[in-house]
N, CA, C and O atoms as CSV, one atom per row, in Angstrom:
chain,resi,resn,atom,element,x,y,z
A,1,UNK,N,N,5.261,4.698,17.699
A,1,UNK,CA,C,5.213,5.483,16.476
A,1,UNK,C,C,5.358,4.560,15.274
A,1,UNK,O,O,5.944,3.487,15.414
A,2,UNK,N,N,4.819,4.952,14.022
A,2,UNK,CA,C,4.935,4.219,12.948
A,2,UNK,C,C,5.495,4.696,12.195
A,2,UNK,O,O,5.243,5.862,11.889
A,3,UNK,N,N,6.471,3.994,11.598
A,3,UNK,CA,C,7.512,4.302,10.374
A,3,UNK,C,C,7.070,4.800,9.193
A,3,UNK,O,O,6.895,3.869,8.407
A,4,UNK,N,N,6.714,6.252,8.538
A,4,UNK,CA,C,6.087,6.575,7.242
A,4,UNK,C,C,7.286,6.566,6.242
A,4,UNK,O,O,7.740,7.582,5.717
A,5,UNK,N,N,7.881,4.911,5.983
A,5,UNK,CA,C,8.879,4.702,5.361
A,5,UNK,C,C,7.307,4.343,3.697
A,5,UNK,O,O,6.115,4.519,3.447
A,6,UNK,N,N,8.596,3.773,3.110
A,6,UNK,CA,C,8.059,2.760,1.995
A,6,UNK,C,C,8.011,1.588,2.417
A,6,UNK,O,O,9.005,1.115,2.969
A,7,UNK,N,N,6.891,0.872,2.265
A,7,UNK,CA,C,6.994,-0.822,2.580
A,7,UNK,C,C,6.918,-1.569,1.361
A,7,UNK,O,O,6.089,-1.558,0.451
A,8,UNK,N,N,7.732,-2.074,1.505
A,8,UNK,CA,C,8.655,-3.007,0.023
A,8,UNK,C,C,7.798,-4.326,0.049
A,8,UNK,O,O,7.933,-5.037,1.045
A,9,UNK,N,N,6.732,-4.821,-1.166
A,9,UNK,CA,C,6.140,-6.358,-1.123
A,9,UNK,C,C,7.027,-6.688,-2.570
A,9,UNK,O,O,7.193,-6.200,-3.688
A,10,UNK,N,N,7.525,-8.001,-1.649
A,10,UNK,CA,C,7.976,-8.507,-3.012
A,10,UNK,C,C,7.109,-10.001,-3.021
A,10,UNK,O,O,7.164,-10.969,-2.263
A,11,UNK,N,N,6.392,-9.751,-4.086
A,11,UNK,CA,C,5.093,-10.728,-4.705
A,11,UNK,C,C,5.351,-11.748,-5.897
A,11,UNK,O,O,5.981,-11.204,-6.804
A,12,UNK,N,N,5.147,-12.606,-6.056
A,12,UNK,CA,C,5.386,-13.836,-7.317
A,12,UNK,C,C,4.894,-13.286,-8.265
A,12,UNK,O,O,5.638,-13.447,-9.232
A,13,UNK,N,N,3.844,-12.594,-8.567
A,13,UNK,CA,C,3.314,-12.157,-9.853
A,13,UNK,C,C,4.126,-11.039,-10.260
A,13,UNK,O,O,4.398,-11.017,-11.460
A,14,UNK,N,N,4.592,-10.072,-9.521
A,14,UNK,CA,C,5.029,-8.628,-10.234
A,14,UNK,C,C,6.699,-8.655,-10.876
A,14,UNK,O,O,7.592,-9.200,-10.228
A,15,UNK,N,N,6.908,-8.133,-11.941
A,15,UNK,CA,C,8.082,-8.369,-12.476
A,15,UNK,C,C,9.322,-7.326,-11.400
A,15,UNK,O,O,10.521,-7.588,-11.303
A,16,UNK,N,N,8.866,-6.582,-10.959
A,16,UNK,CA,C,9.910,-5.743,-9.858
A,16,UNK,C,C,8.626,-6.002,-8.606
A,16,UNK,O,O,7.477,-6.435,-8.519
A,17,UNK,N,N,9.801,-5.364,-7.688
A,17,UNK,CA,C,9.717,-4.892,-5.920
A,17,UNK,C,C,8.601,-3.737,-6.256
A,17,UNK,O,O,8.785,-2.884,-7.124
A,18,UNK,N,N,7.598,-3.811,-5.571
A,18,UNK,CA,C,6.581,-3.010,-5.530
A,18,UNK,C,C,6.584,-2.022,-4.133
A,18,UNK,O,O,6.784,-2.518,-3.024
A,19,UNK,N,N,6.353,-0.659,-4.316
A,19,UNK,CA,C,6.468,0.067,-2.975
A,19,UNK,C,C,5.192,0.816,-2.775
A,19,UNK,O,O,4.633,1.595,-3.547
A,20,UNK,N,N,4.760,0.320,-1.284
A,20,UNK,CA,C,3.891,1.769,-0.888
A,20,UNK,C,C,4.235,2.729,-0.574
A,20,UNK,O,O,5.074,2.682,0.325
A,21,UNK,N,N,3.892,3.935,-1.006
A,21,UNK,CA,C,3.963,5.181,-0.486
A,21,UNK,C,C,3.298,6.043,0.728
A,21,UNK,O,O,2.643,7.074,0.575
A,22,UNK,N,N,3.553,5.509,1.766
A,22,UNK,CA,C,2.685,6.225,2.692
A,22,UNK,C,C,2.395,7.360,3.058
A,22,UNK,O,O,1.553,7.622,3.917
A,23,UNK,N,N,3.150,8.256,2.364
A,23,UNK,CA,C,3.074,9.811,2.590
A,23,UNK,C,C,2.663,10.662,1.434
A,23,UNK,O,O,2.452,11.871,1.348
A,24,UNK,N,N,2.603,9.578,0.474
A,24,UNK,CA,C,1.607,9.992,-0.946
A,24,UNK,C,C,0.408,9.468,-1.413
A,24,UNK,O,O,0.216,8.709,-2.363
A,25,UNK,N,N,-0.587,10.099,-0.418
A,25,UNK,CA,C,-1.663,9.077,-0.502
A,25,UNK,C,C,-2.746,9.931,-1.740
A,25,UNK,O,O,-3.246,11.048,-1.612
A,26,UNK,N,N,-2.875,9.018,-2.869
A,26,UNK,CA,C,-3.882,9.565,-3.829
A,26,UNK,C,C,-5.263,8.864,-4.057
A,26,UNK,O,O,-5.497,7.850,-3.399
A,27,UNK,N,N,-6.046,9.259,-4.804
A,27,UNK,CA,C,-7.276,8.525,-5.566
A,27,UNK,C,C,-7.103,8.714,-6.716
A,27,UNK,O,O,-6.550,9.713,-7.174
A,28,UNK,N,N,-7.737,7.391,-7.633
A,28,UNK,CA,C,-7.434,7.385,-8.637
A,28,UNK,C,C,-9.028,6.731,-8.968
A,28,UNK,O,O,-9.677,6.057,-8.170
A,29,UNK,N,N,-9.385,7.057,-10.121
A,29,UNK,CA,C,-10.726,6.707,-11.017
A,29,UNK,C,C,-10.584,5.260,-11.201
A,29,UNK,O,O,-9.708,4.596,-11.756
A,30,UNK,N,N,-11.892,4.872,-10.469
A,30,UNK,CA,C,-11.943,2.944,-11.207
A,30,UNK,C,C,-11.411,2.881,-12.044
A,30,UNK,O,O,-10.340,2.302,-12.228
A,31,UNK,N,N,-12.163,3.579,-12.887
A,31,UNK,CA,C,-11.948,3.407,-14.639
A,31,UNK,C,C,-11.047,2.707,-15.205
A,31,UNK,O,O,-11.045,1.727,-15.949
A,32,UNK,N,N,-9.671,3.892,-14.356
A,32,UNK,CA,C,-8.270,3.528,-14.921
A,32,UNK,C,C,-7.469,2.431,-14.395
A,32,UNK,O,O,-6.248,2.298,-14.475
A,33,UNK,N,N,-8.688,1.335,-13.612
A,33,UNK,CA,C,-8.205,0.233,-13.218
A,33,UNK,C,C,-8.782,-0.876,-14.098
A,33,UNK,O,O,-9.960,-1.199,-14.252
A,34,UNK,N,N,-7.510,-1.454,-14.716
A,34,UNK,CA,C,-7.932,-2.661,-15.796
A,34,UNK,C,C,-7.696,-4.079,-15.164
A,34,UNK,O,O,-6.653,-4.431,-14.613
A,35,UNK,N,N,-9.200,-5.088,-15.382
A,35,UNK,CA,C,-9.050,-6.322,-15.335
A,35,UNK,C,C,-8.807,-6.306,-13.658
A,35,UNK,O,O,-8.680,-5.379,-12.858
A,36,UNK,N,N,-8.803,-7.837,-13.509
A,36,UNK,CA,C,-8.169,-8.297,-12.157
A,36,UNK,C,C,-6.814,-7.991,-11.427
A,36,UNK,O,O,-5.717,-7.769,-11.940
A,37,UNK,N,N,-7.128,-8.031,-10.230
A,37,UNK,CA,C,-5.998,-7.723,-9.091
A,37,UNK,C,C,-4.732,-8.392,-9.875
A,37,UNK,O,O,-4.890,-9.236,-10.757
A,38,UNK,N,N,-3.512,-7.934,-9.466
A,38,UNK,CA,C,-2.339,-8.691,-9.957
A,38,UNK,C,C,-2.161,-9.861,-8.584
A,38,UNK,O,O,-1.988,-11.080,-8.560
A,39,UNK,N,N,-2.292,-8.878,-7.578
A,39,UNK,CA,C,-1.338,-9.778,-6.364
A,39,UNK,C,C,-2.360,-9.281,-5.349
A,39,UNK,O,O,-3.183,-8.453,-5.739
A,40,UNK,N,N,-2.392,-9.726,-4.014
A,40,UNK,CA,C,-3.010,-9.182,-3.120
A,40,UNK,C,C,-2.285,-9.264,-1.537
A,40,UNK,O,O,-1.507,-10.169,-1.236
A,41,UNK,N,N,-2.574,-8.459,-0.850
A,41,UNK,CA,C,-1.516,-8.733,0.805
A,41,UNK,C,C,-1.939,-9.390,1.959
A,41,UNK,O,O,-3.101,-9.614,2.299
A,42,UNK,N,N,-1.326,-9.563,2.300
A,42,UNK,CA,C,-2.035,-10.645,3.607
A,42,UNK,C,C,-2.302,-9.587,4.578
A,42,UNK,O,O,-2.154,-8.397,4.302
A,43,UNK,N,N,-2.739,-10.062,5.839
A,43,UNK,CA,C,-3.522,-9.309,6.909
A,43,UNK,C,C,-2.271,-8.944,7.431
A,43,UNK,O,O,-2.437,-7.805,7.867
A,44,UNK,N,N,-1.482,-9.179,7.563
A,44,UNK,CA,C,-0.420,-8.319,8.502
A,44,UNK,C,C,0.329,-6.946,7.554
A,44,UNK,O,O,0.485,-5.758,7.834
A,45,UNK,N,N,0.697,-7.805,6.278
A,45,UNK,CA,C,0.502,-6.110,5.485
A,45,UNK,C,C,-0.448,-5.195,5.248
A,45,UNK,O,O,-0.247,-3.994,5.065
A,46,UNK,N,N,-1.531,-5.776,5.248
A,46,UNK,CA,C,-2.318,-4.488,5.405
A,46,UNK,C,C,-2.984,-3.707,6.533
A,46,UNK,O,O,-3.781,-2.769,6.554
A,47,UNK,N,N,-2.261,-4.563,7.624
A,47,UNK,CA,C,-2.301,-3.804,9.213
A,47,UNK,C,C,-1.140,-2.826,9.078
A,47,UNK,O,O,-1.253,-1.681,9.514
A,48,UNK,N,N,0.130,-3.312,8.400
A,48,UNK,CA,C,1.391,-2.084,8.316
A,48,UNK,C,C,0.643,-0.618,7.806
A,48,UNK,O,O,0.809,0.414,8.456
A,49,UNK,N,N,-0.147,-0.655,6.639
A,49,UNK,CA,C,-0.279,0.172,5.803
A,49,UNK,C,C,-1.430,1.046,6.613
A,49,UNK,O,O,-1.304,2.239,6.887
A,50,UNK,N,N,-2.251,0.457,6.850
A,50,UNK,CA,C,-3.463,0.787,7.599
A,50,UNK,C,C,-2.831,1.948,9.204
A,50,UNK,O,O,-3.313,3.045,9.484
A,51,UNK,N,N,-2.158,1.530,9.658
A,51,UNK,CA,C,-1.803,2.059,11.150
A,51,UNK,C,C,-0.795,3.138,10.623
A,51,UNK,O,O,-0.459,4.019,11.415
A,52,UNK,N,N,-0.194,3.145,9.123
A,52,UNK,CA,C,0.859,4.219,8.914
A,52,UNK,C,C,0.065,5.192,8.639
A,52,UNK,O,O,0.110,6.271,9.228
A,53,UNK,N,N,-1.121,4.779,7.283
A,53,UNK,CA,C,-1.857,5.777,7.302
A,53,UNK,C,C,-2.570,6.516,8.295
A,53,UNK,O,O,-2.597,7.746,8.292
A,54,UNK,N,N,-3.198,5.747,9.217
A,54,UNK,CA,C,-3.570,6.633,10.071
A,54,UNK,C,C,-2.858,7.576,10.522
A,54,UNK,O,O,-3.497,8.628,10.498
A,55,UNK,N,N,-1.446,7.737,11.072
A,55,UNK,CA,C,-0.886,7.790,11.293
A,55,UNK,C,C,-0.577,9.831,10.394
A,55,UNK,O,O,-0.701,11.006,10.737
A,56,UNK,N,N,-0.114,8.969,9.082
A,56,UNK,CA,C,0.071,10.475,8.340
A,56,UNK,C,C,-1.121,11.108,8.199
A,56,UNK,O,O,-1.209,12.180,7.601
A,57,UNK,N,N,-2.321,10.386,8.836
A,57,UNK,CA,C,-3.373,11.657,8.313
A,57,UNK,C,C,-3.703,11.918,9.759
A,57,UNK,O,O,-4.879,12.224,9.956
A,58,UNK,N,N,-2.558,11.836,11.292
A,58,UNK,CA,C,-3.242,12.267,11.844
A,58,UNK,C,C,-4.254,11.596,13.309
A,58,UNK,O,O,-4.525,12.075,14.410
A,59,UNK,N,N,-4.552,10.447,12.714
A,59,UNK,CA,C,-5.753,9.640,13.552
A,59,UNK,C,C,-4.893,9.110,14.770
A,59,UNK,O,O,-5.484,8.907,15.830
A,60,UNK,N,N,-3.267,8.827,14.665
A,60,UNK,CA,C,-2.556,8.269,15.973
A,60,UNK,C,C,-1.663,9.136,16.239
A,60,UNK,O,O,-0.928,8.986,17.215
């Protein structure tokens, strides 16, 4: 089973602890995305995120 906790990245660029929400999954308009990425995750965080989601929507 996978933990539909928050997964905490703490990244060099961001001034605080950044959290995913795995049980609040939204879309949001390009639009309201400005400029370049701040930070980005490596492959094992985004295997966490990936298998939770599945997960809350269901797929495991």
């Amino acid at each position: 089973m996978v933990p539909i906790k928050n997964y905490n990245f703490k990244k060099r660029k961001l001034e605080k602890d950044s959290d995913v929400v795995i049980e609040q999954i939204r879309a949001i308009d390009k639009g309201r995305i400005i400029g370049n990425p701040i930070v980005s995750l490596s492959d094992n965080e985004l295997k966490l995120i990936e298998e939770a989601v599945l997960f809350v929507l269901g797929f495991k």
